[in-house]
Structures are given as structure tokens and as C-alpha cells.
C-alpha positions as CSV (number, residue, x, y, z in Angstrom):
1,X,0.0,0.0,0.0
2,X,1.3,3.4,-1.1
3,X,2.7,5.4,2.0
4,X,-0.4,8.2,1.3
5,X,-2.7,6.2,1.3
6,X,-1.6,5.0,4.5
7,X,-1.4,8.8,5.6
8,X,-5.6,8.9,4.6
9,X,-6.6,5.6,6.6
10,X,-4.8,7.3,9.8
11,X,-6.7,10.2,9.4
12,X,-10.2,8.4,8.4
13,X,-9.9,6.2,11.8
14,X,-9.0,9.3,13.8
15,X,-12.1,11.3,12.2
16,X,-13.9,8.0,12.7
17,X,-13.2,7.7,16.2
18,X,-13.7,11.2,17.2
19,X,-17.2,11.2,15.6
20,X,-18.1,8.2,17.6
21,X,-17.0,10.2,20.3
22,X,-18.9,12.7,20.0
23,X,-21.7,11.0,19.3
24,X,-21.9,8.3,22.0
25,X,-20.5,11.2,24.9
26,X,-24.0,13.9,24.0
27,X,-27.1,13.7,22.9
28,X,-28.2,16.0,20.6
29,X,-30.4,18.5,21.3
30,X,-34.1,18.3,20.6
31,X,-36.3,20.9,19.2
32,X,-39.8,22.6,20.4
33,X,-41.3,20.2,18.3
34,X,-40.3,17.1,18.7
35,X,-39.8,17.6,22.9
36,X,-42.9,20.0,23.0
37,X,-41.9,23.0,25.5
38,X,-43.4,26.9,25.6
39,X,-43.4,29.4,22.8
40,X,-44.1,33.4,23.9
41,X,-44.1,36.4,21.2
42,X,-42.5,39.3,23.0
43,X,-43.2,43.2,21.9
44,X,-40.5,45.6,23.4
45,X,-41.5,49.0,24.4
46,X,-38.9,51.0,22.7
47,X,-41.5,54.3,22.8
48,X,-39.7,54.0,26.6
49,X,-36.6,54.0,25.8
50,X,-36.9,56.7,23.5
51,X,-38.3,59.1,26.1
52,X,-36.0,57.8,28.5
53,X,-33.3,59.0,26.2
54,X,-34.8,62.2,25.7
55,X,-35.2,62.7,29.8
56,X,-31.4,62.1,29.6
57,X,-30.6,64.2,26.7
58,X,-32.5,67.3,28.6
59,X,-30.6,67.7,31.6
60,X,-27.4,67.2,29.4
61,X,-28.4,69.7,27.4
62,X,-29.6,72.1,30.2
63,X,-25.6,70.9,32.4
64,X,-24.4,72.4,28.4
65,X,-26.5,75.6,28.3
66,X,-25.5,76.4,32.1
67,X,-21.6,76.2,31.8
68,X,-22.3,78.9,28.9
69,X,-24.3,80.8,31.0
70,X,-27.7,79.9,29.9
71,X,-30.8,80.1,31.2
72,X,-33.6,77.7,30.9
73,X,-37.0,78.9,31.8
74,X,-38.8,75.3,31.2
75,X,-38.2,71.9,30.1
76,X,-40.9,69.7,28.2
77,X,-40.1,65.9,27.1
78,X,-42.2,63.8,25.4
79,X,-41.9,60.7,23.0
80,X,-41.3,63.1,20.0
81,X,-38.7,65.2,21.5
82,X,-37.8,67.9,23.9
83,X,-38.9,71.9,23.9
84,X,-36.6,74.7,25.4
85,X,-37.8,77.8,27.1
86,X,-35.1,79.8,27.7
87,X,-35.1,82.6,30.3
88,X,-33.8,85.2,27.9
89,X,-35.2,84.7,24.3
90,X,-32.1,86.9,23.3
91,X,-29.7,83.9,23.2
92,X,-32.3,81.3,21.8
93,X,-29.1,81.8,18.6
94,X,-26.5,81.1,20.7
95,X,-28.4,78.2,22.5
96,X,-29.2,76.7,19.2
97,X,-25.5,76.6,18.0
98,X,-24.1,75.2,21.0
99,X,-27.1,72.3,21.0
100,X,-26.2,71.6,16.9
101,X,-22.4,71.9,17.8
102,X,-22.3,69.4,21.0
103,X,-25.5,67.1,20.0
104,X,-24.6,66.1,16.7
105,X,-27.4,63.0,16.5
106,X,-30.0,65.3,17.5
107,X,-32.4,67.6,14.3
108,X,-32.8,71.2,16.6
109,X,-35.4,74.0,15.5
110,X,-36.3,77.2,17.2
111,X,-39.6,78.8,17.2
112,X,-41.8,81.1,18.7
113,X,-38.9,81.4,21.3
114,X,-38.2,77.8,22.2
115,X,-36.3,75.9,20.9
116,X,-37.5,72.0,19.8
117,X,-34.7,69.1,19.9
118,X,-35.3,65.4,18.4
119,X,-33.1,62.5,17.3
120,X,-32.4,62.1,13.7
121,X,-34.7,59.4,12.0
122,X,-31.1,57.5,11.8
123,X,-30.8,58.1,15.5
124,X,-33.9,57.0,16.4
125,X,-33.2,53.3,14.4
126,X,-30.2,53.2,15.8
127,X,-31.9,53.0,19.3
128,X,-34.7,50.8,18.7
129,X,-32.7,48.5,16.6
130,X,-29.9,48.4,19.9
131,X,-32.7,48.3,22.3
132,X,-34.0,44.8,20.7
133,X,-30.9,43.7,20.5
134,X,-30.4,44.1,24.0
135,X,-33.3,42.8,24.6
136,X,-32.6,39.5,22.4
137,X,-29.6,39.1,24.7
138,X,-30.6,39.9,28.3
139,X,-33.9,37.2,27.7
140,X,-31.0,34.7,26.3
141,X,-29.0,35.2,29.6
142,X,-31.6,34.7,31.9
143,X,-32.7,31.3,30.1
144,X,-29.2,30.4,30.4
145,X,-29.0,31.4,34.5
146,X,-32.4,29.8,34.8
147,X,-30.8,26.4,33.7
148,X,-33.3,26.0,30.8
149,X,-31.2,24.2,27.5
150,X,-31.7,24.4,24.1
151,X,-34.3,27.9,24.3
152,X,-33.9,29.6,20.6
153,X,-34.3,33.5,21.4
154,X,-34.6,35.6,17.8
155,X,-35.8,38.9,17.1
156,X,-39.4,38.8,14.8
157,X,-39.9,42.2,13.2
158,X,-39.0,45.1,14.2
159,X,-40.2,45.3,17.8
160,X,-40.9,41.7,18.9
161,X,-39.3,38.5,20.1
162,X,-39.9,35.1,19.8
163,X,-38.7,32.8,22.7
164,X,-39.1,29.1,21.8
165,X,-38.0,27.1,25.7
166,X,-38.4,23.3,25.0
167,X,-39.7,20.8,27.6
168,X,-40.0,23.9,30.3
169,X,-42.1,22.6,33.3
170,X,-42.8,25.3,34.9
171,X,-44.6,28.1,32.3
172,X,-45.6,30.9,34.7
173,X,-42.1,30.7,36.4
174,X,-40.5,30.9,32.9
175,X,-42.8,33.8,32.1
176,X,-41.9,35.5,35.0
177,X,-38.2,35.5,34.5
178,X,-38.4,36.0,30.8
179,X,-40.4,39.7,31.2
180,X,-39.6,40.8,35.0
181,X,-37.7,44.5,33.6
182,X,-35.5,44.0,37.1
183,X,-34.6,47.9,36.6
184,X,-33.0,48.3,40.3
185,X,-32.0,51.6,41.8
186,X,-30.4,52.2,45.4
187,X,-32.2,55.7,46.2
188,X,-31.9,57.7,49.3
189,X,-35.1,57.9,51.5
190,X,-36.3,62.0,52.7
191,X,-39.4,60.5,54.1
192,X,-42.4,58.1,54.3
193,X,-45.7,57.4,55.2
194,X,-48.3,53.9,55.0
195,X,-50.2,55.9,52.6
196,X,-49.1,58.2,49.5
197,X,-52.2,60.5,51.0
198,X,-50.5,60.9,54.2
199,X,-47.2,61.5,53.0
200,X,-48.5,64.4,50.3
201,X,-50.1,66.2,53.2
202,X,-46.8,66.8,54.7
203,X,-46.1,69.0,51.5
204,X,-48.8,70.8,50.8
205,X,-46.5,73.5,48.8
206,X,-45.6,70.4,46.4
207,X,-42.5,67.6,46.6
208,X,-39.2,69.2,47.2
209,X,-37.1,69.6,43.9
210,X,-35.7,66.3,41.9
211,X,-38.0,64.0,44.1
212,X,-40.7,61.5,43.6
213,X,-42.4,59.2,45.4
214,X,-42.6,55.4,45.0
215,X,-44.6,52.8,46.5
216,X,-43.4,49.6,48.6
217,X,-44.3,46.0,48.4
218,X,-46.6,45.1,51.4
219,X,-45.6,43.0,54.2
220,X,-47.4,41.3,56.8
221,X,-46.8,42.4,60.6
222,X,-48.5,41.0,63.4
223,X,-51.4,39.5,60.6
224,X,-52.2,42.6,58.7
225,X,-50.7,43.5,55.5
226,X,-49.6,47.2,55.3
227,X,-47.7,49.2,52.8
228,X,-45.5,51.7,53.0
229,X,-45.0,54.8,50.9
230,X,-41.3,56.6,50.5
231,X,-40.5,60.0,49.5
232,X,-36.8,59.3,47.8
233,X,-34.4,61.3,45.5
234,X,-34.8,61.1,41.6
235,X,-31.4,60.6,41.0
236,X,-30.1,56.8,42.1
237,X,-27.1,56.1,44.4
238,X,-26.2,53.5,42.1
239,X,-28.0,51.0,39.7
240,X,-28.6,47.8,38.2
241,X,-25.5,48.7,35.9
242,X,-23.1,48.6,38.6
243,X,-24.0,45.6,39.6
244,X,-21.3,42.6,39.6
245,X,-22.9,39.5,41.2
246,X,-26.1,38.5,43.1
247,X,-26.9,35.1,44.9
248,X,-30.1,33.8,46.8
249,X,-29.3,33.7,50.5
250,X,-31.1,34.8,54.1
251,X,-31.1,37.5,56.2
252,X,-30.9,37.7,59.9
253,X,-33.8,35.9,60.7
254,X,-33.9,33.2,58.4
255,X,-35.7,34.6,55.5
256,X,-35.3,34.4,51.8
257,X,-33.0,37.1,50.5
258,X,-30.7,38.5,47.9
259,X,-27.2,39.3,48.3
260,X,-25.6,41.6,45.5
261,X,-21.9,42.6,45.3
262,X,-20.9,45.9,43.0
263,X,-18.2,46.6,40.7
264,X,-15.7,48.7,41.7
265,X,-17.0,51.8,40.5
266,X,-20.4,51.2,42.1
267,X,-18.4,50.4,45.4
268,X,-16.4,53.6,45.5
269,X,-19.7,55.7,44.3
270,X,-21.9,53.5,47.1
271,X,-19.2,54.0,49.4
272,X,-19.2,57.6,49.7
273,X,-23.1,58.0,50.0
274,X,-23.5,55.7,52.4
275,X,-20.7,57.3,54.6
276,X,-22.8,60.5,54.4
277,X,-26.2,58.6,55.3
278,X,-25.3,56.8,58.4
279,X,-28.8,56.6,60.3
280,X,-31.2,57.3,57.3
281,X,-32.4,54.8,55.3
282,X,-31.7,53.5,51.5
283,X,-34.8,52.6,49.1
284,X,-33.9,49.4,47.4
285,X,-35.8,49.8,44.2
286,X,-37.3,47.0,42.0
287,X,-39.3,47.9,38.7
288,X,-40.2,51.1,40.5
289,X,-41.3,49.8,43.9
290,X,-39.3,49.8,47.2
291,X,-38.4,45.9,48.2
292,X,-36.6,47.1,51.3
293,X,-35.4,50.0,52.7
294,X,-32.9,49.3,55.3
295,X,-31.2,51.9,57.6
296,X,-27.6,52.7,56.9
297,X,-25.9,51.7,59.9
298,X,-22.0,52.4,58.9
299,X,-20.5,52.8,55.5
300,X,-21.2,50.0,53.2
301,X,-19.0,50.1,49.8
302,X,-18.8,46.4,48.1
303,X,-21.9,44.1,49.0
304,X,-25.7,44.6,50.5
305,X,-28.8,42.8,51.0
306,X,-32.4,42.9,49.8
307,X,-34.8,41.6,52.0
308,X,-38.3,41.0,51.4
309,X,-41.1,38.6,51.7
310,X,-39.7,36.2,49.3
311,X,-40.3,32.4,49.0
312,X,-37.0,30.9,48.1
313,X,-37.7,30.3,44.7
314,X,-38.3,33.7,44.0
315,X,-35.5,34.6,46.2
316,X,-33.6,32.3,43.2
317,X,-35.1,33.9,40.6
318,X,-34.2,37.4,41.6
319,X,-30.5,36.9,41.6
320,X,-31.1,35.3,38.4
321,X,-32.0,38.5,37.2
322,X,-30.4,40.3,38.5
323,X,-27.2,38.3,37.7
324,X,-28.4,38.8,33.7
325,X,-29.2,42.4,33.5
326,X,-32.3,44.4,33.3
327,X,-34.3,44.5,30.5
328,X,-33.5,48.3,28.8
329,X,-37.0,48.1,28.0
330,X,-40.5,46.9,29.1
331,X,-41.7,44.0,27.2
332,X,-45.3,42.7,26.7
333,X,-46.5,39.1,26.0
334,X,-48.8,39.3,23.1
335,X,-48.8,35.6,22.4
336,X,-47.7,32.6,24.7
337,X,-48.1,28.8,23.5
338,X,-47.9,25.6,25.6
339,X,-46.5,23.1,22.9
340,X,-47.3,19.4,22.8
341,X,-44.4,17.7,21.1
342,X,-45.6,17.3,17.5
343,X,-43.7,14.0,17.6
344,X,-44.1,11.0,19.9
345,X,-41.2,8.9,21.1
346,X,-43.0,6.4,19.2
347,X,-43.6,8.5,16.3
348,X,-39.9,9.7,16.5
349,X,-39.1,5.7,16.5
350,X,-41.4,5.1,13.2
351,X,-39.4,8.6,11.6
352,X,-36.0,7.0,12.1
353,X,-37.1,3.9,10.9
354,X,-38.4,5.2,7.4
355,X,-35.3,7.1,7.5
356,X,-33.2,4.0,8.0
357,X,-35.9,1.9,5.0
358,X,-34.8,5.1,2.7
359,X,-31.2,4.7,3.5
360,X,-31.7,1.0,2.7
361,X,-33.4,1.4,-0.4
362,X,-31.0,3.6,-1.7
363,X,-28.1,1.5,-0.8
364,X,-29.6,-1.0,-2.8
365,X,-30.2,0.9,-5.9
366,X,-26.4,1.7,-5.8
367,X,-25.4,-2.0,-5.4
368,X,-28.0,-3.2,-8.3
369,X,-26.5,-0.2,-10.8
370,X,-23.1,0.2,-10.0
371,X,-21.8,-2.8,-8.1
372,X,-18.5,-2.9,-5.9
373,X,-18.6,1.2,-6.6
374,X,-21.6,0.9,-5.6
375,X,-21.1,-0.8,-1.9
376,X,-18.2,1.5,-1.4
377,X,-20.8,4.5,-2.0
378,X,-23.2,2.9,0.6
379,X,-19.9,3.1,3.4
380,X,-19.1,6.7,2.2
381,X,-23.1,7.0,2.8
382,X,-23.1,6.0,6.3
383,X,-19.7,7.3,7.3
384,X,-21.6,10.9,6.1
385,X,-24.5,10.3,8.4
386,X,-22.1,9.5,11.4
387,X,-20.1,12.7,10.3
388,X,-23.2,15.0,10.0
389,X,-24.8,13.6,13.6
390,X,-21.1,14.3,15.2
391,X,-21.2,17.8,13.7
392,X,-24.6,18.6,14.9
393,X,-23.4,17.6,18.5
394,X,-20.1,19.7,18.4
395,X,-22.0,22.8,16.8
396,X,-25.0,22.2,19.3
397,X,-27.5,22.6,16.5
398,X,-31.1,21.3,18.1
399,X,-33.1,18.9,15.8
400,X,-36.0,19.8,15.0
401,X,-38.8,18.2,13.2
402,X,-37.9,19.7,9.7
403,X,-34.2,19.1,10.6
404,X,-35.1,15.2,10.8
405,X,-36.3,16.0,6.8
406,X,-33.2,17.6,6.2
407,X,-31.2,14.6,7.4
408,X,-33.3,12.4,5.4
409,X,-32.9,14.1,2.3
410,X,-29.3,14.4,2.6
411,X,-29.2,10.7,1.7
412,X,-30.4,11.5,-1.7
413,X,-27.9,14.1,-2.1
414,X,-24.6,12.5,-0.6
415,X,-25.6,9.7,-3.2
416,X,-26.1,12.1,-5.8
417,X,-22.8,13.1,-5.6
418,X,-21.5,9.4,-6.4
419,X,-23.9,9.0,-9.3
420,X,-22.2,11.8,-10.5
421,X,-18.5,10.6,-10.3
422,X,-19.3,6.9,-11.4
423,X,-21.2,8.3,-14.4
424,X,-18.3,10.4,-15.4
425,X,-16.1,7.5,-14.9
426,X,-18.2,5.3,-17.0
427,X,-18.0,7.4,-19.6
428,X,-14.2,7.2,-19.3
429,X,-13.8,3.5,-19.3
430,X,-16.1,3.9,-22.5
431,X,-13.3,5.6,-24.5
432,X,-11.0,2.7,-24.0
433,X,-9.0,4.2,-20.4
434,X,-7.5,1.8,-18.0
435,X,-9.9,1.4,-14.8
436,X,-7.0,3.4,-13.0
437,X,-6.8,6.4,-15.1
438,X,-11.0,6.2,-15.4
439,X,-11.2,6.8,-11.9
440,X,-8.8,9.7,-11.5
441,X,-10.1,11.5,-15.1
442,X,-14.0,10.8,-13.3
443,X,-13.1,12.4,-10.3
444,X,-11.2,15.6,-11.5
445,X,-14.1,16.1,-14.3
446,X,-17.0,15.3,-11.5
447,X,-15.5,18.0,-9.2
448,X,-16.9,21.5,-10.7
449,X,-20.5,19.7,-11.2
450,X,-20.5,18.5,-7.7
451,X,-19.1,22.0,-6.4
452,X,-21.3,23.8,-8.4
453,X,-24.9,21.8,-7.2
454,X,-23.3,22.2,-3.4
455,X,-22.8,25.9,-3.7
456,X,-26.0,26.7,-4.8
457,X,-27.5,24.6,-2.0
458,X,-25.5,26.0,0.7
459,X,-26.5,29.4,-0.6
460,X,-30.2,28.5,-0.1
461,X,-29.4,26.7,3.3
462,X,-27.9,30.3,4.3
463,X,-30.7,32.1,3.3
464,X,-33.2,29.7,5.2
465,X,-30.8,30.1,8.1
466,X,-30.7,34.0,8.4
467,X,-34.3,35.0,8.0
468,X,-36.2,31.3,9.3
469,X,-36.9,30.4,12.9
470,X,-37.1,27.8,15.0
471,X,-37.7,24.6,13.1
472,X,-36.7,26.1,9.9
473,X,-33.5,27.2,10.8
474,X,-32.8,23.3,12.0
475,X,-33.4,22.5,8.3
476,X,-31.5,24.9,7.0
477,X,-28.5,23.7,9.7
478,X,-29.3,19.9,8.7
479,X,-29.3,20.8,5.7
480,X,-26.1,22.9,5.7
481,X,-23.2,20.4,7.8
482,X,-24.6,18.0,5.7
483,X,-24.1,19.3,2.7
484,X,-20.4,19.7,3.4
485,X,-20.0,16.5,4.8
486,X,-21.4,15.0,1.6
487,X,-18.8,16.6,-0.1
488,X,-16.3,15.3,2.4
489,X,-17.2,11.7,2.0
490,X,-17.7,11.6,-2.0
491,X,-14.3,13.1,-2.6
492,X,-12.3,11.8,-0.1
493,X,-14.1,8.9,1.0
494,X,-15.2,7.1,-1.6
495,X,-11.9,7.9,-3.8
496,X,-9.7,6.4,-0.9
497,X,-11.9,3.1,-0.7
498,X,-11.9,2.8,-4.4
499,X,-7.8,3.4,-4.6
500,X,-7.9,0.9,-1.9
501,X,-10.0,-1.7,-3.8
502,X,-8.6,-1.1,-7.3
503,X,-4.7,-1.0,-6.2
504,X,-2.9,-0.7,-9.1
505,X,-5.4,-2.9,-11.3
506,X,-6.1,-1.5,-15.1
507,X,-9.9,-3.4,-14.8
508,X,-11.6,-5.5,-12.1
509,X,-14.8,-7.2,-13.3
510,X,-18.0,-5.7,-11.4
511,X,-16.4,-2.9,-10.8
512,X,-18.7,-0.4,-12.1
């Protein structure tokens, strides 16, 4: 045996034994449909965000207009923008040049002496499309925290989100995690009450500047269930941003709780305040309502605690959260699906065995119409199976139903392949060739044909896989690794087993 082809049956037993590997060490992942699971439409609220922004870009715009000695008379922000009422309509010029000169993605106009800012329409994609994408990836990162394999998490549209968990058990958990915003805030307290009503009468002249007043969760004491009202400052200690780690845990008498550690930043920043607030106390705000609102006792800088009335599985959950991120936006469910598999284990049993009856039947034809060639392209055939089920573990691809089709009709195509070289061959042999030269003129004039075919299915696969979900992108990934492996095993495989078989033999009866 010729020292290369020595070199190829080394590396076809090492590929060989590392699919098997592969195979035999993970199962692959099952899809919605075949494992049956939970399937929830998200729409983001990116009309937030936007005003959000804009309450942002005001007081950075008003911080610009003071350091050049500026006056603003009023602020208004809304979804479509902001309007400027300056003190002295005298500068509204100047004002405009230093907004256009400092703001550069904001449009600015000045009428009737205000002045009227707004993001570019190119501004205003930019955001959305961001905020989605954020979106897309904070949902993905709670899954994963949560524990839950195999969830597919895509964007659908422009706005919306489709989250396919399979074999969840627990749906309203799920949904909880999934669209909890978890937008916390460490505010200082100015004052309280157990009813908003009570705590407005101690201002009857109106809230004190850059204040508001949020509502706590109720607790039970002594049997009743009472809720307290805080009067905190606008502007949070720290935030969810800062935060580095959270873990479930208990407080001090036994309860469910939620440690959190900050990053180093938020440390130093926390640090400081809390130095300054020693006997007040610090609103720990969830989603815009007060969890806990411990007093500060010394200075705290790294880690805290929120208490509550929290079972421990919520406890869990929090820190799960938390650990992911907030949401950068509110989401709504608009459409949630509990999903019986679409195929039984019985059914999936009856799939593989039409799959194997195909498999068989074409092995057959091979056999009947080209012989020996013909059994070696049945090996190449199954060594391309074992390759394309190895791949689809290593690249954790989840199988779904249309996947299983995908697999399936890569039979037909691997073989297609082969026709393609032994026909080409035949034709060889036909002009009078030795069976030696046949083979190596078949293969080098089968190759662009082969390429070609593969190309333009790949391209389709590509195209499947970048604007299908869920089950079609499986059969566009199936559809895909096999594909390549098809090529693989036509050109390498079979042309090794046939150098093998045919040595250095001009003809060999039965051979094609």
C-alpha cells in the first residue's frame, strides 16, 4: 500500500473515532417540536426608551447651556422630543449653536422662542434596533442562569421577540423570568408614610425639587398587610449597571433574601453616600417599587442585601435576574403557546425507521446499478450520516422536526454526488482508459459539477438560516453540515476506498 494512502486511513480512523466520540459522549439537542416546550411572542416598548433617552438628553443639554451661561425657563419631554424655554429669548441663537455643535445626532429647530430638539430618524433606528438587540440578549442570559437548554431567542420584526424554551415545566415561572424588567435603583429615603395621601399632606406646597415618590411592596406584621410609601431622590445612588454578582441567601432571621456585590466603581460611588447617610435609610428599588429600605448603619461600599417577603424560589429567581441584567426596556407578552411535542417517542421511533428503509433502499439501488462502486458509496453513505450527527453535536445545533427531513434528504444528495462521479467515470472506461486512469479523469471532471450543485444549496441553506426560525433554521443547519459532509465523503471517502479496492489494477470485473 502506497505510504499516502496510509497517511488517509490514519486520518479516516481518527475522524472516525472522534465522531463516535462525540456521538456516543452527547445527545443532541431536541427541538420545540419534537420535545414539545413553551413558545411566547414578545413586543419591546422601545417608545420608553426613547423618552427615557430624551429625559437624559435634557438635563445634558440644560448641564451644556448652564456652563455657557444659559438660562432655561422650562423643560418639556415627550416621546417626539424635547422643547426649550429659555429665560432670555435673546440667546435662543446662541443656544441653538451650542445644542447643533455638542449634540450632533439630535435635528434642533427654534420657534416662537423655544427651541425644539429630536433624534435624527437615523438616530432614532439606531436606538430601537440596539434596544432589541439588547433585549434578544438579556432574555437569552436569563434562560441560560435559569438552567433552561436548548431555548432559541430571535428577534421577529421590528419590535418583537420570539422565545421558543423546550420541555419547560414550569410556564408561569418561565414567564416571570423571561419579562420581570429587574430595573434596580439604590435611592436615598427624605421621608415616608403607610399611605401616598398621608405622605403628600406633609407638603402641601408640592414635593421638594428632583424627588418623587414610590410605592413599597406590602408585608405582613403582626397579621395585617400594610404598605409603606417613600419619598426618595430622583437621582439613584447606584443602579442595576453597577452591579457585579447577586446570589439567593437569608437575612438575619432566616428569610429568603438576595445578596448583591458591585463593581468597583459602584463600590467607590456607594461607598461615599452611604458614609454620608449613616442613620437614614436607603430605598432598594425593584421595577419602581421599594423591596426594602434598610437603615444605613456604617458605611457599606462592596456588598448589600435585599430583603423582602420572598419564598425561596423567588429569592432564586431574583438573583437570576439580576445576575443577567435588566431588560433596557418593558416588554409585553402578546402571544404565549404551551406546545405538545408534535412528535411522539413512538412517532420519532417510526421517523427513524423510514429514514433507515430510505437509507436502505437507496443503498440497494447503488449496489444493483453500480456494483462494488456501488457498496463503497453505501460506506461513504453512512460514514456521512455519522459525520453530519457528530457535527450537529459539536456545533450544538437542536433537531428539530424539519431538521429530521433535512437529514433524510441528505441521503439522496450525498448519493447524488457518487452517481455523478461513477457516471463520469463510465464514460471514461467507454473511450478505451484503464480502470486506474477512469477513476482519476472521473473524479477531476466530476468536481466542478459536484461544487457547483453544493454551492447553490448551501446558498439556499444560508438564506433559510438567516431569515427562518425555529424549526426552519434546523433544516436549513441539517441541511447545511450535511451538505459539506457530503462533499467530504464523496471526494475523499469514496476515492480512498476505491484506490484501496482497485490498487494498481487496469480493470476489475464488477467494478462499475
Amino acid at each position: 500500500m502506497k505510504a499516502d494512502l496510509k497517511w488517509k486511513l490514519v486520518a479516516v480512523f481518527i475522524i472516525l473515532v472522534g465522531a463516535l466520540y462525540l456521538v456516543l459522549s452527547k445527545p443532541v439537542k431536541l427541538g420545540l417540536d419534537l420535545q414539545g416546550g413553551m413558545s411566547i411572542i414578545l413586543e419591546v416598548d422601545v417608545d420608553h426608551v426613547i423618552q427615557t433617552q430624551y429625559k437624559q438628553l435634557a438635563e445634558d443639554i440644560k448641564k451644556k447651556l448652564k456652563e455657557n451661561h444659559i438660562d432655561v425657563l422650562s423643560v418639556k419631554v415627550s416621546k417626539e422630543g424635547i422643547t426649550i424655554t429659555l429665560l432670555d429669548p435673546a440667546h435662543t441663537d446662541k443656544a441653538f449653536k451650542i445644542i447643533r455643535e455638542n449634540f450632533p445626532q439630535v435635528e434642533v429647530k427654534a420657534t416662537d422662542g423655544s427651541i425644539k430638539v429630536a433624534y435624527s430618524q437615523r438616530e432614532l433606528e439606531r436606538i430601537k434596533k440596539l434596544t432589541v438587540q439588547q433585549a434578544v440578549e438579556t432574555i437569552r442570559n436569563r434562560i441560560d442562569e435559569f438552567g433552561t437548554l436548548n431555548a432559541n431567542v430571535s428577534k421577529l420584526g421590528e419590535r418583537r421577540i420570539l422565545v421558543e424554551i423546550p420541555g419547560v415545566v414550569d410556564p408561569e415561572r418561565a414567564k416571570a423570568i423571561i419579562g420581570k424588567t429587574a430595573q434596580l435603583e439604590l435611592l436615598e429615603v427624605i421621608d415616608s408614610a403607610y399611605s401616598k395621601e398621608e405622605l403628600l399632606k406633609k407638603y402641601p406646597e408640592g414635593l421638594p425639587p428632583n424627588t418623587r415618590i414610590v410605592e413599597g411592596v406590602p408585608e405582613k406584621i403582626n397579621g395585617k398587610t400594610i404598605k409603606e410609601w417613600f419619598l426618595v431622590k430622583d437621582t439613584p445612588i447606584v443602579t442595576g449597571s453597577q452591579l457585579k454578582d447577586a446570589r439567593a441567601s437569608v437575612d438575619a432571621r432566616g428569610k429568603p433574601a438576595v445578596n448583591f456585590e458591585l463593581t468597583d466603581e459602584g463600590a467607590s460611588i456607594f461607598g461615599e453616600a452611604t458614609a454620608k447617610l449613616v442613620g437614614k435609610r436607603i430605598a432598594i428599588v425593584l421595577d419602581n417599587k421599594v423591596v426594602s429600605a434598610p437603615v444605613v448603619r456604617s458605611r457599606i461600599s462592596k456588598s448589600g442585601q435585599i430583603t423582602g417577603d420572598f419564598t425561596p424560589e423567588e429569592a432564586a429567581d431574583l438573583a437570576v435576574i439580576l445576575r443577567a441584567g435588566a431588560l433596557p426596556a418593558p416588554v409585553e407578552i402578546l402571544e404565549e403557546r404551551i406546545i405538545g411535542p408534535t412528535l411522539g417517542r413512538d412517532s420519532i421511533q417510526k421517523t427513524v425507521r423510514a429514514g433507515i428503509f430510505a437509507l436502505v433502499l437507496v443503498g440497494l439501488f447503488m449496489i444493483w446499478r453500480y456494483a462494488i462502486s456501488g457498496f463503497i458509496s453505501v460506506v461513504s453513505l453512512l460514514f456521512n450520516g455519522l459525520l453530519l450527527w457528530a457535527a450537529m453535536v459539536f456545533l450544538d445545533v437542536t433537531l428539530t422536526l424539519p431538521g429530521i427531513a433535512g437529514i433524510i434528504l441528505n441521503i439522496g444528495m450525498a448519493v447524488d454526488a457518487n452517481v455523478i462521479i461513477f457516471e463520469r467515470i463510465k464514460e471514461e472506461l467507454k473511450r478505451g482508459k484503464t480502470l486506474r486512469v477512469a477513476v482519476e479523469e472521473g473524479f477531476k471532471r466530476a468536481w466542478d459539477a459536484i461544487l457547483d450543485a453544493q454551492i447553490t444549496t448551501l446558498i439556499a441553506a444560508f438564506v433559510l438560516f438567516q431569515f427562518g426560525t425555529g424549526p426552519l433554521k434546523g433544516f436549513a443547519a441539517t441541511l447545511s453540515i450535511g451538505t459539506i459532509t457530503s462533499i467530504f465523503t464523496a471526494l475523499f471517502i469514496t476515492k480512498l476506498f476505491l484506490d484501496i479496492v482497485l490498487g494498481g489494477k487496469k480493470t476489475l470485473k464488477y467494478a462499475f
